[in-house]
C-alpha positions, 0 to 999 in steps of 0.5 A: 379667908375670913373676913375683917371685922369693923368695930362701929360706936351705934353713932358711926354705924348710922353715918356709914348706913346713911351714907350708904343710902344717899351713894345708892340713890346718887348712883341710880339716879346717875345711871337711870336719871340721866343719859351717860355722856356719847362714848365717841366723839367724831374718831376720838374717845369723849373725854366726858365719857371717861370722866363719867366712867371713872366718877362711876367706878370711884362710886361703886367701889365705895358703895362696894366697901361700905357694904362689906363694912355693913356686912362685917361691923360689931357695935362697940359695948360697954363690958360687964361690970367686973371688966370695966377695971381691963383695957378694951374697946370703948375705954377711956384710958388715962396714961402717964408716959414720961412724966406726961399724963395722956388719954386715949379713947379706944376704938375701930379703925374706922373711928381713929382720928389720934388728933382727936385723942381717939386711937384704933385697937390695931394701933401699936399703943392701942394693941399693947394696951388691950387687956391691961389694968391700972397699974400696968406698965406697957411697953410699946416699941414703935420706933422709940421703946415708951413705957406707958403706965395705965392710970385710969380706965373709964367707959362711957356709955354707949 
């Protein structure tokens, strides 16, 4: 099975390393630093005990994920000059849906925040748009059928 590829800005890829590294330092000094809490206390498991257990096993699963997603990451690149006029990763895209203008920036799943106006490349609007140009119409049926019209396409510099 292949493994997922995670598409990071150079800003989001330096969060997820640096995090990475302060959870590696936390969990080591949590394992090595300090004595774990007593497994038994008198004939009853120490409630403590299980506290610490499940606080570690939600700290190593992240550690966990972070290295997979360090392990599969493609920065996000600005395309060549003669592609900055198609739709894909890191492009600023200005829409008109139903009368409405709209903009979007396009980006990972990991980087989706669609409040912010940033939405992933797997979304069903972000996935439709992909490789389309100004002029375009694309019709994204998800619940309703919307027809988007791709106005302007921009990237910004990375």
């Amino acid at each position: 099975m292949e493994e997922k590829k995670f598409y990071l800005t150079k800003q989001k890829l330096k969060e997820l390393e640096q995090e990475h590294e302060s959870l590696v330092v936390f969990e080591r000094s949590k394992t090595i630093g300090e004595e774990a809490p007593k497994v038994l206390e008198s004939e009853d498991l120490n409630p403590e005990f299980l506290s610490f257990q499940e606080d570690m096993s939600f700290l190593r699963s992240r550690i966990t994920e972070l290295k997979n997603i360090l392990g599969n990451y493609e920065l996000i690149k600005n395309p060549s000059k003669q592609n900055q006029n198609i739709v894909g990763l890191g492009a600023m895209v200005l829409v008109n849906v139903d009368g409405e203008k709209d903009e979007f920036l396009i980006t990972g799943t990991l980087e989706a925040n669609p409040s912010l106006g940033k939405i992933s490349n797997e979304s069903p609007v972000g996935k439709a748009l992909m490789g389309h140009k100004v002029g375009d119409e694309v019709v994204v049926s998800s619940p309703i059928k919307t027809i988007y019209k791709v106005k302007k396409i921009k990237y910004l510099s990375s």
